[in-house]
N, C-alpha and C positions, 0 to 999 in steps of 0.2 A: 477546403479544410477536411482534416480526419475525424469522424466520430468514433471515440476512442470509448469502452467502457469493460469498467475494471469491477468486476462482483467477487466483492468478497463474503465471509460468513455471517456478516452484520448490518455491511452495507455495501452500496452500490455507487461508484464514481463516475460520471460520466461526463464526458467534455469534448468541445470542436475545439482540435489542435492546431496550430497552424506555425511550422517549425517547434519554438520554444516556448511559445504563448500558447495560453488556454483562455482565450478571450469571454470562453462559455463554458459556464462550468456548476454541475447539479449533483447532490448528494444524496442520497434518497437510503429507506430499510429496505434492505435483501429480504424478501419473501419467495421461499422456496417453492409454494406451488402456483404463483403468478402465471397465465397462461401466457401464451404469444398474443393473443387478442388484446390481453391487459397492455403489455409493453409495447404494443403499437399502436394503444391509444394515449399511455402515459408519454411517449417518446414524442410523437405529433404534437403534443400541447407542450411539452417543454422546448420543442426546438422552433414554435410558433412564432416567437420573439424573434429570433434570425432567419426570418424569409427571405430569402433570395442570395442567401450562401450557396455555395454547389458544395455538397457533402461529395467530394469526390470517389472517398472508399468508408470502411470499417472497422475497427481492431476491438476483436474482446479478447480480456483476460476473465478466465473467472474459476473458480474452485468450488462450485456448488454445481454439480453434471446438470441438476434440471432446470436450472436458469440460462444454462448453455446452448439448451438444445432451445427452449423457449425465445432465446433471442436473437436466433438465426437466422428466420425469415424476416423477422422484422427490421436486422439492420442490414439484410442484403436491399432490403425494400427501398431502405431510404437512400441509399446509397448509390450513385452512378457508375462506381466501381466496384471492385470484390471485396469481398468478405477474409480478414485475419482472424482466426482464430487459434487463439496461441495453446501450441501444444505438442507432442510428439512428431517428428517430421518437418516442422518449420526450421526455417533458417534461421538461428538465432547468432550464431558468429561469435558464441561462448561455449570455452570447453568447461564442461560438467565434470570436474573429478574431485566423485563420490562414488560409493560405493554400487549404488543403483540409482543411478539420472533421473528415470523416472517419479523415482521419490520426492522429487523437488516441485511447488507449488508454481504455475503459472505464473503469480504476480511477482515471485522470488525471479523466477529468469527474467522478466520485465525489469525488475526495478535493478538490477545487475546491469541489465544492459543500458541502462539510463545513466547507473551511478558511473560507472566508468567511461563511459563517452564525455562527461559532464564533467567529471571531477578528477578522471585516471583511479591509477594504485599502485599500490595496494589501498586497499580501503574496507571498512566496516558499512554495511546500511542495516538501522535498525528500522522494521514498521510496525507502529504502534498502531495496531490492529485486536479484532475477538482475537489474537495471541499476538502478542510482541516477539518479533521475528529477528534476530540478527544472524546475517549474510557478510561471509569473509568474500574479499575478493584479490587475489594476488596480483602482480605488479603487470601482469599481462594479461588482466582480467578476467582469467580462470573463474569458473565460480568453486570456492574449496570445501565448504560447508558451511556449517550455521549454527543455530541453539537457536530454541522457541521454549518461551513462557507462559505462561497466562497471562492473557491481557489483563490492563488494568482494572477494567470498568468487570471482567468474568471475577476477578480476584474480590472486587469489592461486593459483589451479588454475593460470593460463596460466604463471605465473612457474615455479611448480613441475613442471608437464609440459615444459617448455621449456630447460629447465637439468640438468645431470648433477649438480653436488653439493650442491643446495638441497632438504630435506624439509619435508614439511607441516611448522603450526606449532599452535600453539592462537590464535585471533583475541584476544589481549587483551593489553594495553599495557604495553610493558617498564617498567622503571623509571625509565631516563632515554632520550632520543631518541637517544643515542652509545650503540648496543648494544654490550655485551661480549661476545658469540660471534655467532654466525650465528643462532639462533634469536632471540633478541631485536632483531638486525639486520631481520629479516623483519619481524617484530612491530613494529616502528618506519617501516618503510618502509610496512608495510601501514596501520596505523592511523595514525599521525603524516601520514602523507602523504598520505591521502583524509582525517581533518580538515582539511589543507589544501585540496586540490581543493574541496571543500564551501564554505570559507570564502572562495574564491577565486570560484568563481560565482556564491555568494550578493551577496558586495560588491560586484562586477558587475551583477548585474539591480537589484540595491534603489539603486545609482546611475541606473540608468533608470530604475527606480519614483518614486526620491522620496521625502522625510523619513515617519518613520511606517512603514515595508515590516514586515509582520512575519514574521519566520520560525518555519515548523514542521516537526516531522519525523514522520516513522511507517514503517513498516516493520521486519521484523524482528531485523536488526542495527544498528538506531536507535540503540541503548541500550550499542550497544560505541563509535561514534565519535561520537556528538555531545555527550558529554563531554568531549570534546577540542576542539572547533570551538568558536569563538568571535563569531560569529554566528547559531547556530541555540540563540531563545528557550525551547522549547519541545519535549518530544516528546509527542504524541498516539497511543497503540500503536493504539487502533481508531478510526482518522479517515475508515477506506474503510467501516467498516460503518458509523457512521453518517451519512454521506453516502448508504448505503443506506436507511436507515431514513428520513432524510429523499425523496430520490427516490422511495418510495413512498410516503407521506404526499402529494407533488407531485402525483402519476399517480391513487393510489386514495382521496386524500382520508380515511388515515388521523390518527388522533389518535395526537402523540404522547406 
């Protein structure tokens, strides 16, 4: 299997892939000044459960530099094969046109390469992440660009530090969009309202895409608003690991 781990600015995905299954699979907070010590003693106890797997290689993605460098020796460690780490100079078998390539985030060319192996396109993928991310991708898998938002949960922090008589809320969806006190008023405005934003950029780009656009979601609060959106087909929870798992299959010419 691949040990496949996807850091992003909030949190940390991490999973033994193996093809299209993620048989194993842990979610943990991105803490940026985690040493390599930490993560090779956090990593041992999580994958202590599946002894006697052969972790054949590695894939990280991740957008935080010092969790990068941090978790380099530790998954070449566990590993029998090499180390992916997704970035400048890999193989990824996506043409990038944008203005500057570089600009584009790791898990964005990951989950590009997931979404279109998986689904074709043209296609939208939105990931509901610390920012809600939507990725155009054209009929030949192009990645074309994007728009990023604030995620939901950064959107509802700012509402609530910023205001005297509004309290946190629980993230899930009133019973009608007309809330009856102020906590479902939140609840409504938070959920209701980025269904909307979602469904508002999505019917935007698959207008430039073109009949056919297919949409997907992934990320961790996927599964609170795009039951409410009414464009997004789909949610995929591990579409970044396996666009790992594919990207090293790309690079080391594993089987998957």
């Amino acid at each position: 299997m691949l040990l496949a781990v996807d850091v992003g600015n909030t949190q940390t995905v991490i999973g033994l892939v193996e093809g299209d299954d993620v048989p194993h699979h842990w979610r943990i907070s991105t803490v940026r000044e985690r040493a390599a010590d930490e993560y090779r003693l956090m990593l041992g106890g999580l994958l202590a459960g599946s002894r006697g797997t052969t972790i054949e290689g590695a894939a990280l993605s991740s957008v935080v530099p010092p969790a990068t460098q941090a978790l380099r020796s530790p998954l070449e460690e566990l590993a029998t094969g090499p180390l992916l780490v997704v970035g400048p100079g890999i193989r990824t078998g996506v043409s990038i046109r944008i203005d500057n390539p570089r600009e584009v985030g790791a898990d964005r060319v990951v989950n590009s390469v997931a979404a279109f192996d998986l689904y074709g396109g043209p296609a939208v993928v939105v990931d509901f992440g610390t920012a809600t991310t939507f990725d155009a991708l054209g009929s030949d898998g192009a990645y074309l660009g994007g728009a990023i938002a604030p995620g939901l949960e950064i959107a509802v922090d700012a509402l609530i530090d910023h205001t005297s008589a509004l309290r946190r809320v629980d993230l899930i969806a009133p019973p009608s969009v007309i809330g009856k006190g102020t906590v479902e008023a939140i609840q409504s405005g938070s959920i209701f309202g980025y269904a909307g934003l979602v469904d508002g950029i999505v019917r935007r780009m698959a207008s430039e895409l073109g009949a056919g656009t297919t949409v997907v979601a992934t990320g961790g609060i996927a599964p609170i608003v795009v039951p409410h959106c009414e464009t997004v087909e789909r949610i995929d929870e591990f579409l970044t690991l396996k666009g790992l798992r594919r990207l090293y299959d790309l690079n080391f010419g594993g089987s998957r």
